[in-house]
Each structure stands twice: as C-alpha cells, then as structure tokens.
C-alpha positions as CSV (number, residue, x, y, z in Angstrom):
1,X,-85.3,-44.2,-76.9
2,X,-87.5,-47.1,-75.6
3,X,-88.8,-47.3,-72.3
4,X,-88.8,-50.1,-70.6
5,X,-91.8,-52.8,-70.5
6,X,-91.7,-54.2,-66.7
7,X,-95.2,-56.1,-65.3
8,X,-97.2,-54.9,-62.4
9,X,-99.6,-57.0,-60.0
10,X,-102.8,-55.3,-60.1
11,X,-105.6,-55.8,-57.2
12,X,-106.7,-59.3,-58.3
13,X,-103.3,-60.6,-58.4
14,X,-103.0,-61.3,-62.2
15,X,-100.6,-58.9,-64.2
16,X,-100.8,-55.7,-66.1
17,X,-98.7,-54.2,-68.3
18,X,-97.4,-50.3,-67.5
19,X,-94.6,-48.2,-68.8
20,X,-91.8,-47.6,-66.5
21,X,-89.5,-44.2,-68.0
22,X,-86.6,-45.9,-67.6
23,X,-84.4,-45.4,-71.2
24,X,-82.7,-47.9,-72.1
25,X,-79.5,-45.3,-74.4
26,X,-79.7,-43.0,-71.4
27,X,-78.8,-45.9,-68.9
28,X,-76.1,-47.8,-71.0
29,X,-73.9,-44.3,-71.8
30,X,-73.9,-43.5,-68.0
31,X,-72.8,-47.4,-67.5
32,X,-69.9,-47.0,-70.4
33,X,-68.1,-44.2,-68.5
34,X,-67.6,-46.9,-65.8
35,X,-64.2,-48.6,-65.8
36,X,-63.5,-52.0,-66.2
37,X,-62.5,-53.7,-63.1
38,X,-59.8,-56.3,-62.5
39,X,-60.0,-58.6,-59.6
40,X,-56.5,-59.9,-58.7
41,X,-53.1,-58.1,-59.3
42,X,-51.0,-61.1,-60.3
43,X,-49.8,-61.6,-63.7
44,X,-53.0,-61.7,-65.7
45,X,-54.5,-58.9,-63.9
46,X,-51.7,-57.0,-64.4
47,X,-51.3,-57.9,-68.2
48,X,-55.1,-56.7,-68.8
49,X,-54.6,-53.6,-67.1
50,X,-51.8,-53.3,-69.5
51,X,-54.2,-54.0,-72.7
52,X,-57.1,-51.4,-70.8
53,X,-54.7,-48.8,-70.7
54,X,-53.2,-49.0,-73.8
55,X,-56.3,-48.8,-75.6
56,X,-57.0,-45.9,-73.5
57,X,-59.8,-47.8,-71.6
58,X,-60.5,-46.7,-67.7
59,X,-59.9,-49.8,-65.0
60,X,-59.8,-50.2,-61.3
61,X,-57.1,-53.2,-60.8
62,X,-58.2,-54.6,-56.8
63,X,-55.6,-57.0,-55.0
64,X,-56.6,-58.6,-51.7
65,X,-52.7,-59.1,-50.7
66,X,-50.7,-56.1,-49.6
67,X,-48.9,-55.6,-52.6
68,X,-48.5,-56.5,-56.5
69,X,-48.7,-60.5,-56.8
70,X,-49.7,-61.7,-53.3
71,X,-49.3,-65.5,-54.3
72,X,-46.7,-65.4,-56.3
73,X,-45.1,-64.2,-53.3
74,X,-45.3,-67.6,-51.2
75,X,-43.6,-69.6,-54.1
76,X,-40.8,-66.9,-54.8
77,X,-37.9,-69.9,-53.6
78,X,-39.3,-72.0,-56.7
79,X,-38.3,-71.5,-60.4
80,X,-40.3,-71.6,-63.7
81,X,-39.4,-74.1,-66.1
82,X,-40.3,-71.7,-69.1
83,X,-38.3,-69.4,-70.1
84,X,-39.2,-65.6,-69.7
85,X,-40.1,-65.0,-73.7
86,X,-43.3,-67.6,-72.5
87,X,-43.5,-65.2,-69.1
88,X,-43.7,-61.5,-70.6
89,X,-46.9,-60.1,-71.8
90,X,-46.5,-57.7,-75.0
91,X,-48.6,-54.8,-73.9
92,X,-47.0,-54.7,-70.7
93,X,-43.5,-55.2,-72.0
94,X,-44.7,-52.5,-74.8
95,X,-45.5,-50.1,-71.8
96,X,-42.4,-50.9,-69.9
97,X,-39.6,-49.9,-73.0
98,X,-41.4,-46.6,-73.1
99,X,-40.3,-45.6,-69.1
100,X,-36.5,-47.4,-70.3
101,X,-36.8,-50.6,-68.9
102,X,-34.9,-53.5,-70.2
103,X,-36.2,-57.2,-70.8
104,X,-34.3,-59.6,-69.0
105,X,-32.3,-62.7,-71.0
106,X,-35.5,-64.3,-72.4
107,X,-34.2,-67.8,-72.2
108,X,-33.1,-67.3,-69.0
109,X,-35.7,-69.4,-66.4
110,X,-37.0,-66.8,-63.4
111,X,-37.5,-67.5,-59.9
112,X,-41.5,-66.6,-58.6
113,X,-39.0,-63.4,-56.9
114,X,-37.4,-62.9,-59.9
115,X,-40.8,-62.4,-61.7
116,X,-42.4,-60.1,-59.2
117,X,-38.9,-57.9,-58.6
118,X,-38.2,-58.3,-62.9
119,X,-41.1,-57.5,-63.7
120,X,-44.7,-57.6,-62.1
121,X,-43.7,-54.9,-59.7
122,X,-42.1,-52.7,-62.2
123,X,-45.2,-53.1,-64.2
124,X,-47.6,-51.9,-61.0
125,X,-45.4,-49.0,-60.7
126,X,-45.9,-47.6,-64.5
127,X,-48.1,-44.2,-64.3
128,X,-50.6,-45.5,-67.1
129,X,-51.4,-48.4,-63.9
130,X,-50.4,-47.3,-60.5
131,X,-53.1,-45.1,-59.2
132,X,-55.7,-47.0,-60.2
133,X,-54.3,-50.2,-58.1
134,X,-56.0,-50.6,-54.9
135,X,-54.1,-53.1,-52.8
136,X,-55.5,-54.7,-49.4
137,X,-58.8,-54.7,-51.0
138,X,-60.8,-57.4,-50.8
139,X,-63.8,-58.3,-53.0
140,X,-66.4,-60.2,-51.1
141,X,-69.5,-60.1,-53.3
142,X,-70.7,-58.7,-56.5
143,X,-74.1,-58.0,-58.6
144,X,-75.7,-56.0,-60.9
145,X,-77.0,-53.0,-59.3
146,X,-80.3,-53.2,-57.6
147,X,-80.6,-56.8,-59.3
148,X,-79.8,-60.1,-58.1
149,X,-79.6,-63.5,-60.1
150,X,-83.0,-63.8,-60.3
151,X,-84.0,-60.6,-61.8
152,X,-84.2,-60.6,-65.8
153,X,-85.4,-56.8,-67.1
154,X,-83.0,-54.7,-67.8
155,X,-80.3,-56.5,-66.7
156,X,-77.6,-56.1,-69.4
157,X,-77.9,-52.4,-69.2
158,X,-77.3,-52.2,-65.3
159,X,-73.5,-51.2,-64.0
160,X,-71.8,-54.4,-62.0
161,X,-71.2,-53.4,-58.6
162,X,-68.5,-54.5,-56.6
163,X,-69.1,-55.0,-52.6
164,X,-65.0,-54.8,-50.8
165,X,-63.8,-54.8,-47.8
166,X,-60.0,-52.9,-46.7
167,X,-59.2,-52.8,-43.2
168,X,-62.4,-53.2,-41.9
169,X,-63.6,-50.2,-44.0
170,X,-66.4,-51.5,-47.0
171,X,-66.5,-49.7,-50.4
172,X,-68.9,-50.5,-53.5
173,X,-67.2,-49.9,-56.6
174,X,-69.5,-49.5,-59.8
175,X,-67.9,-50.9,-62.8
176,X,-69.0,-51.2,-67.0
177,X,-67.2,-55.2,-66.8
178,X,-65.5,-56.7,-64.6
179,X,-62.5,-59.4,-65.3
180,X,-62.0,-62.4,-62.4
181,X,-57.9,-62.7,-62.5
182,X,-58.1,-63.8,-58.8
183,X,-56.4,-67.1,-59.3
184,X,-56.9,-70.2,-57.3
185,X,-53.4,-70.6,-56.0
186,X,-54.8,-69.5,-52.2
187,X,-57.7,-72.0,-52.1
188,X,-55.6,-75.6,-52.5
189,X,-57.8,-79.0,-52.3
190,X,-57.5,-81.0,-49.2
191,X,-55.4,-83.8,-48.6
192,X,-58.8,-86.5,-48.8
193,X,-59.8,-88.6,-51.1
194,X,-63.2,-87.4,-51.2
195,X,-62.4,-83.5,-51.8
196,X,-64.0,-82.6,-48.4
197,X,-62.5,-80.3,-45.9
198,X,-62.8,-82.1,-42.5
199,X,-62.5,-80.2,-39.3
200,X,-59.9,-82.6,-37.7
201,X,-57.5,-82.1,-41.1
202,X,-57.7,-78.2,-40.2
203,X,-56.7,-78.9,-36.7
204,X,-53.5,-80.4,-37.5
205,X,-52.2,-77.2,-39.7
206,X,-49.2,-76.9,-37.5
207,X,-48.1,-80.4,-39.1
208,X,-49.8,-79.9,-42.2
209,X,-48.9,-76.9,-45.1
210,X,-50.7,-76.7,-47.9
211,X,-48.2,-75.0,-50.9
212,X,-44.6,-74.9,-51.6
213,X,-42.5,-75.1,-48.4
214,X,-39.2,-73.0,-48.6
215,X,-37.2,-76.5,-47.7
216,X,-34.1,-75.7,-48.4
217,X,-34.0,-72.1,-47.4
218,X,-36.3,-71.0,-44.2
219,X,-37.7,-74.1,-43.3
220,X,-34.6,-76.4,-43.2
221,X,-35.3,-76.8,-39.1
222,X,-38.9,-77.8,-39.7
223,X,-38.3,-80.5,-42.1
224,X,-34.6,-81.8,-41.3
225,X,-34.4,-85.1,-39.8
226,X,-38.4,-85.8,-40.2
227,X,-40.4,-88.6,-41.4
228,X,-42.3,-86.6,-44.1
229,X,-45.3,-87.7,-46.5
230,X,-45.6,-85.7,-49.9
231,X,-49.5,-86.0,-50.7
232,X,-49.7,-85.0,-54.9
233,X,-48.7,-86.4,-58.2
234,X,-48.0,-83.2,-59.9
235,X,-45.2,-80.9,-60.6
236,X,-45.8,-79.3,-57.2
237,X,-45.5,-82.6,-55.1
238,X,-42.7,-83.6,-57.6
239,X,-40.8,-80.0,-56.5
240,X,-41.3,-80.4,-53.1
241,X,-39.9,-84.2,-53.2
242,X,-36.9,-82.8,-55.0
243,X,-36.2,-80.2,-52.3
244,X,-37.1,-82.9,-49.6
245,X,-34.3,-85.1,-51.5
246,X,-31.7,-82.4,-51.2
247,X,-32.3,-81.9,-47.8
248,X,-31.6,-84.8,-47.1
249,X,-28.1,-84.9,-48.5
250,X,-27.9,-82.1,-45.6
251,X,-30.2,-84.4,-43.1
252,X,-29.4,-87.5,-43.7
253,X,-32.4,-88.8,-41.4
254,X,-34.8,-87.7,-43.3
255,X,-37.2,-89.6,-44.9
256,X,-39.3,-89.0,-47.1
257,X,-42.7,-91.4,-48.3
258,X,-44.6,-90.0,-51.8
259,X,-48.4,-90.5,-51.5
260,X,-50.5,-90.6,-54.3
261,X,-53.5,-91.8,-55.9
262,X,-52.5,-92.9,-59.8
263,X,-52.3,-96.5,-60.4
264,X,-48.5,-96.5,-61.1
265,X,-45.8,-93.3,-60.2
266,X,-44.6,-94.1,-63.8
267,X,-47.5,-91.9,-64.4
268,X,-46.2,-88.7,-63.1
269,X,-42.8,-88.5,-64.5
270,X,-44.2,-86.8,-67.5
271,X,-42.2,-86.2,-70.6
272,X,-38.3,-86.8,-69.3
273,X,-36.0,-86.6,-72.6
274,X,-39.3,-86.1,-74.9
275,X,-40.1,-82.9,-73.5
276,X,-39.9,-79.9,-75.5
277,X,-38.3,-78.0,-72.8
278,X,-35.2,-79.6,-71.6
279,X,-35.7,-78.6,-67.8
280,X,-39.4,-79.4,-67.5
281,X,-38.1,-83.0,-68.8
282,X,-35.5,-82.6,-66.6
283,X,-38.0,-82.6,-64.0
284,X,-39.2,-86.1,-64.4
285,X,-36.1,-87.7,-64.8
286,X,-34.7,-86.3,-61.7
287,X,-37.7,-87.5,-59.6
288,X,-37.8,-91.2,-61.6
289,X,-33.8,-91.5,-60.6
290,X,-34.9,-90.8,-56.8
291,X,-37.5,-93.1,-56.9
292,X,-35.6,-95.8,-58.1
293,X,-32.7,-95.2,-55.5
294,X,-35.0,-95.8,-52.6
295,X,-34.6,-92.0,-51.8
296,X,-38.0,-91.1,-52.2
297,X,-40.6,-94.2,-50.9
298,X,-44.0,-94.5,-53.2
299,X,-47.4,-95.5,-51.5
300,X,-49.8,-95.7,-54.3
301,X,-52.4,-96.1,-55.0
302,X,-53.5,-94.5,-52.1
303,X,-56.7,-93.1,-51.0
304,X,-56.3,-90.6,-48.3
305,X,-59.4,-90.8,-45.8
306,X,-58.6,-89.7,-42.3
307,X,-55.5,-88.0,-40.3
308,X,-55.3,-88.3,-36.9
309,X,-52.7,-87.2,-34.6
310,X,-51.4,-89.2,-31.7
311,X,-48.1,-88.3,-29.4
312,X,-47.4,-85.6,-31.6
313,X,-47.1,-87.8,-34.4
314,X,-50.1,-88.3,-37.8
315,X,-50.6,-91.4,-38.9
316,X,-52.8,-91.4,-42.2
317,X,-55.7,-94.2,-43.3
318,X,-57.0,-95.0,-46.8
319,X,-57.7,-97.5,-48.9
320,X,-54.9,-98.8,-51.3
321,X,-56.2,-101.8,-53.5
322,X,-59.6,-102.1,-52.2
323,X,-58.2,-102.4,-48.4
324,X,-57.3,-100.5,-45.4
325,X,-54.3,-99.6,-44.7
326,X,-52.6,-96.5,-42.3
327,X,-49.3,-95.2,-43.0
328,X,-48.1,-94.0,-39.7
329,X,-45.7,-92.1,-37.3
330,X,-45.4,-89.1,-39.4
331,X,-44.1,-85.8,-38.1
332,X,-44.9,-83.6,-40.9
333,X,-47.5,-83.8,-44.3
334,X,-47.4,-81.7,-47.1
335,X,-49.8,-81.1,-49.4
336,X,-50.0,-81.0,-52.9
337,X,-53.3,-82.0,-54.3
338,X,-53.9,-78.5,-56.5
339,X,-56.2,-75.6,-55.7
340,X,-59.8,-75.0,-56.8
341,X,-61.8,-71.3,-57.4
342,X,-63.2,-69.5,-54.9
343,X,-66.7,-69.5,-56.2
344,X,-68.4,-67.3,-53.2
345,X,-67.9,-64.3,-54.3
346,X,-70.1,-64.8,-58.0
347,X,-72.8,-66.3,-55.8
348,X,-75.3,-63.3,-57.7
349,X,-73.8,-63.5,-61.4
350,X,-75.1,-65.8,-64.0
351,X,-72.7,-67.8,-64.7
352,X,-71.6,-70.9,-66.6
353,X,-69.1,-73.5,-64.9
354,X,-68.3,-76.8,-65.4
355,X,-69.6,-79.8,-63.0
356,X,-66.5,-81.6,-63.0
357,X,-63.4,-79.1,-63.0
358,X,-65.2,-76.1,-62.0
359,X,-64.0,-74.0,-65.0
360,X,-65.0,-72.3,-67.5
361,X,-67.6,-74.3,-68.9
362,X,-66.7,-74.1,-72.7
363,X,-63.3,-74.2,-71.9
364,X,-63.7,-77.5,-69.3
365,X,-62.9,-80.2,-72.7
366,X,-60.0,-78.3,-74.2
367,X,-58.6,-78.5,-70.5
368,X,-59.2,-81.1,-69.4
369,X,-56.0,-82.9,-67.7
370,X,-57.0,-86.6,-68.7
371,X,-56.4,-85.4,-71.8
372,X,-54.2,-82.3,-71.9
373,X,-50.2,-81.2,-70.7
374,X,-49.5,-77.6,-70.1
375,X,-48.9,-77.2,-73.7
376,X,-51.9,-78.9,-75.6
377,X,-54.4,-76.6,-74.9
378,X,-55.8,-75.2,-78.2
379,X,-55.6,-71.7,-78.6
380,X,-58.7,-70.1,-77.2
381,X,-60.0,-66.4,-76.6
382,X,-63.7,-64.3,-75.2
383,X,-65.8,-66.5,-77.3
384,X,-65.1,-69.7,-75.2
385,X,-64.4,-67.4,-71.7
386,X,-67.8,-65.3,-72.6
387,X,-70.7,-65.9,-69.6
388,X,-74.6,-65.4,-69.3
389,X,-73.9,-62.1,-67.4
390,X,-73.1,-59.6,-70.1
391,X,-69.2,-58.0,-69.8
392,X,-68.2,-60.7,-67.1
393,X,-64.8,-63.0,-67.8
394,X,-63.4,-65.1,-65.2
395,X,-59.6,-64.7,-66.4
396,X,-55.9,-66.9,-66.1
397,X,-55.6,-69.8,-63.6
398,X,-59.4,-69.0,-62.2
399,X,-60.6,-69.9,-65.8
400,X,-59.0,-73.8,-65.8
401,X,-61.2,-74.2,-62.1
402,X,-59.1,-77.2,-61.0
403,X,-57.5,-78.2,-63.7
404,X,-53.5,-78.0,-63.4
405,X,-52.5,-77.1,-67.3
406,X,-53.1,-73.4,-67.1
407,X,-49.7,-71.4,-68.2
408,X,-49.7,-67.7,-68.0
409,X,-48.7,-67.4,-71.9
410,X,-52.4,-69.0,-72.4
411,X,-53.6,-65.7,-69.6
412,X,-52.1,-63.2,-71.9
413,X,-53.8,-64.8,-75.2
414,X,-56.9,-64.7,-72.6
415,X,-56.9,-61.2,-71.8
416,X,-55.8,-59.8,-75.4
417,X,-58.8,-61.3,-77.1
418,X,-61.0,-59.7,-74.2
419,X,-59.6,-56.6,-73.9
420,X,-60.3,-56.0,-77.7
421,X,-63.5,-57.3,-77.4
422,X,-64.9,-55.1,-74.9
423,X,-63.0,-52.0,-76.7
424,X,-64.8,-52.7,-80.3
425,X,-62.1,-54.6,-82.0
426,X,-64.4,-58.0,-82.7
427,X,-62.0,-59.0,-85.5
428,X,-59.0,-59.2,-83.0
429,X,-61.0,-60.7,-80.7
430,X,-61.5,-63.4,-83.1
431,X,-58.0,-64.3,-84.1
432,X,-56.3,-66.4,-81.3
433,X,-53.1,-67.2,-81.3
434,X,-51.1,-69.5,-78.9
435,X,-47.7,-71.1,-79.4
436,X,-46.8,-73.3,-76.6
437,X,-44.0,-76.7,-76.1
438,X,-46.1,-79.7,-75.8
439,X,-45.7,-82.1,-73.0
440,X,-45.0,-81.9,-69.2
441,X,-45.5,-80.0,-66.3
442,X,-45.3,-76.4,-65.5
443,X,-42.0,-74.8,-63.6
444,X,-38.5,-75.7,-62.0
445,X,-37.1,-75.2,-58.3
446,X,-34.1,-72.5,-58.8
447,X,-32.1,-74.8,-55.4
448,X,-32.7,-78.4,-56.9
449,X,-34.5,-77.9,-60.3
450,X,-37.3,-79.4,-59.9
451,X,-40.6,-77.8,-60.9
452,X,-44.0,-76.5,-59.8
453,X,-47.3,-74.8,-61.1
C-alpha cells in the first residue's frame, strides 16, 4: 500500500513535501462496496438498473417525479412511430419473463401510456429493482467527497456523493459511479431566436405551453376555435400541427399558422415514402398534404425575437428575410423548439461537453443533426460516453445535449456497454452493436398519426 504524496506550505510560503497515511487499496475497496447510482427513472435509467442487477451489481435508481417515468407521463396521448422490438431493452425484458410477464405484439406501435403501463412500470415493480427506487427525489448537486473541481490528489479514489432533496428533507447519497439518465425532455428551449429565456416570454405561460398539448383529448376547449402559432420544425411541432389539423375538422375556426426558421418547410417533411418505417414517413406526407391544402399556414423563415401581449391577444416580431415583420392577434403559442440538459447539477464534476450541442463531447459529430436522422447515428458505447471524472456517464437523451436524433434503442446500446464496463467485462464493453431504420423523425400521435420525439 502507498501513501499518499500531498504538498504542505511551510513558514516561508514555498512547499514541502510530507506523507499523509492515507492508502490508496484501503480507500478504493471501501469506495467499491458503494452502489452505482442512477439519476432519472425513465427508460434508460430503468434499463441500467436492469443490466446492474443482473450482473448482481448494487444501485440506487433516484426519480425527481412521483413515480416510474415522470416525462413520459406528459406525452402519454402521443404514439411512437417504432415499433416495440426498437422499445424493449433485453435485460429488462430478460428480468420480466422470469416473474411471467408477456411481451406485447412487437410490431405493434405504443402510446407514451402504453409504454409506462406495458412496461416501464411493470419493470419498477420487479423485486431485483423496486426497493432500491427512490422516487420524489431530487438531485440538486454532486461531487467527489471532500473535493471539488479544483482539487486533483486522490481524486479517482474518492466515493461521488450525491446532495438531494425529497419533500423538503436533504439526503447525501455516497455512490462507487454514478449514471446521468435524467433526460432533457423537462428543460425545452425557448421560443427565440437567440436561445435566451426572457422574462416577458415566462409571463405569458398561460398562452404559451412548452411540450405536447393533449389537443384532441383534454385540451380540446383551450385550443378550439383559436388562432394558434406552432413554433418548431421537428416531429414534435409536426405532431402537434397534425392534432391542431384534426381539431379543426371538429372546430372549424381554428387556425392554425406553422412558424419556423429553415429556409423552405420542404425541409421538414423528412423521409415520406423513402422512409424505412412506413408511419414515420407517414408522418411527413401527412403534414406536406396539410400544407398544401392551406390547412396549416407556413411563416418561414422566421426569426422569433419578442412576444408581447396586448388585449389578451400575442402578437410575435422577428425577422424573416433580413426584415421586420410581427405576426399578430394570436390567442395561443406552442412551442416546439426541443429541450436542452440541465447542466447545474454537474457544476463540481470534470466534465467534457460539446460547445455547440451541449452533448457528449465525443459523441457531438456522430450526432450531430445537420448531418444525422434518428437512425444514422453509428453505433457507439463507454468509450465515446467516458468523462474526465472517473466512473461518471451522462446516459440516453441527456447524452445528445440538444440534438433531436436520440432513440431509446441507441440508450439501451448505451447502457449495456457501460454496465459491462464498470462490472469488468472490457471486451463487451467494446463490441457495440446498433441496428436502427435510417431516415426520419422519431414517433407517431395514436389520435391522428402524426409523430413526436
């Protein structure tokens, strides 16, 4: 055993070296009986608490939301395009047969409910995972024990710890690694131009939601017989248009104004008939048909810079083609710019993002969505997810930072290829594996088929 070498000031100022007995074996077997921690109980969190406790491994699996899947919950109305074979995780569907549990049809295409009440929540329930789930608990800042960023010796050998916060009631969870599966689906990007959050957008929030409105289902009153802008070019914006468009079969004054910032909307109708999966292709199609019907009005390309509300209505300005220009008297905006990381909480970990999409940083040109659909991201594993703090992955959706191409089939390769890692099995770790169709966006709506994340 080797003690460790630290510096000391002596009484001129200068340095001295003296011999601290801290052992360095002694340390890391007390950090190795730690368990691994999971932050965030959705679908990748809950597929690397399968891998952890197949291999036997100890984990702590902490959820903010008050039960299994929080965010999945807020999109439950909206259906995947994939089928469920590109939904299931095989050590969780390995752990599942064993309590009797049977697979649903796996080309069948589930709702977000469908996936939470299918599957996620029967997963969270298994013995091998439930008491170690910690729901309502909310992490708020993490470190390595008596060391922040700054500090260099020892550092590899020291436990993470874990600061959290449940019902006003803080708890510090120690922890041998710890896997970032919190997502980014609760953190969208503003409606702006310029990426900033402005106080006078926040004001507005009882005109304004940010996500997937339930249009045809609980907010059918809210949006019926509205002038409504649709700020996005993605699969979400394209989902909620599609919803819009059937409500208005039910309201027929409704209208509806797309606003976006791509040059032309041929843009974002993706794939159509050259998709590999027929409904994602479906997806564009649909949307193309409604924009050439007049249904569905395009404003592009639009810079949003400023909403202001006057006599209850919102009238946005930008800049479309190198001038000003508002588009006005709007009773309702939604949203759909995409979501970024929440960043705060690894404030005090080493870590290595990207400038530009906030992801992983090795992972930020095999992501990037100039480039890349859903399904031409290369296969990649812990060797491209590894950071400068020792044991720490930032897992799933969190991993592509703001990048929209981040399926959960690409999650599970993520967490298998950790998972082994940290449990010895390099070789496993190594060989990564990803089979995904090419082309398109990411889900469809179960009411109107039309698609989101």
């Amino acid at each position: 055993m080797k003690p460790i070498q630290l510096q000391a000031k002596n009484t001129k100022g200068c340095c001295t070296s003296v011999k601290v007995p801290v052992f360095i074996e002694e340390q890391e077997q007390s950090v190795k009986r730690l368990p691994v921690v999971i932050i965030g109980a959705g679908p990748i969190g809950l597929a690397a608490a399968a891998h952890l406790a197949k291999k036997g491994e100890a984990f702590l699996l902490l959820e903010a939301g008050s039960e299994v899947a929080s965010n999945v919950s807020t999109w439950e109305h909206v259906r995947l395009f994939s089928p469920w074979r590109y939904n299931l995780d095989k050590a969780a569907v390995e752990l599942l047969e064993k309590q009797g549990w049977k697979a649903p049809d796996l080309n069948q295409l589930p709702t977000g409910k469908e996936l939470v009440d299918d599957y996620l929540r029967p997963l969270s329930n298994l013995p091998e995972i439930y008491p170690y789930f910690h729901p309502n608990t909310k992490v708020v800042g993490m470190s390595r024990k008596d060391k922040d960023k700054m500090k260099t010796a020892g550092r590899e050998h020291a436990p993470f710890v874990l600061y959290t916060e449940k019902d006003g009631v803080f708890t510090v969870y120690e922890a041998r690694a710890v896997l970032d599966a919190s997502g980014t689906w609760g953190n969208p990007n503003p409606a702006h131009s310029s990426g900033v959050w402005l106080t006078e957008e926040k004001s507005l929030h009882e005109q304004i939601f940010y996500g997937i409105p339930d249009i045809l289902g609980k907010k059918q009153n809210r949006y019926g017989n509205k002038r409504i802008a649709v700020v996005g070019a993605g699969h979400s914006a394209i989902n909620t248009l599609l919803e819009l468009a059937a409500l208005q079969e039910i309201y027929p004054e409704t209208d509806i104004v797309w606003v976006m910032r791509r040059q032309r909307v041929e843009e974002a109708y993706g794939g159509e008939e050259r998709d590999a999966l027929a409904a994602r292709g479906a997806l564009g199609s649909r949307i193309h048909k409604l924009v050439d019907e007049g249904k569905v009005k395009v404003v592009t390309p639009f810079q949003v810079q400023r909403m202001l509300k006057t006599n209850n209505v919102i009238n946005i300005l930008g800049n479309m083609n190198g001038k000003k220009e508002m588009i006005a008297d709007l009773d309702e905006i939604i949203v759909n710019t995409g979501s970024r990381p929440n960043l705060d909480m690894l404030r005090e970990l080493r870590t290595s993002i990207d400038t530009a999409t906030e992801s992983v940083k090795a992972l930020a040109s095999l992501i990037d969505p100039n480039v890349h659909s859903c399904g031409t991201v290369r296969p990649h594993g812990e060797k491209e997810l590894r950071q400068p703090e020792t044991n720490f992955y930032i897992l799933g959706s969190k991993s592509y930072g703001r990048a929209p191409t981040f399926l959960m089939a690409t999650g599970y390769e993520q967490v298998r290829s950790v998972v082994a890692y940290l449990t010895g099995d390099k070789k496993a770790a190594e060989q990564v594996e990803l089979d995904l169709p090419e082309t398109g966006v990411c889900s469809i709506n179960r009411n109107t088929g039309s698609s989101c994340c």
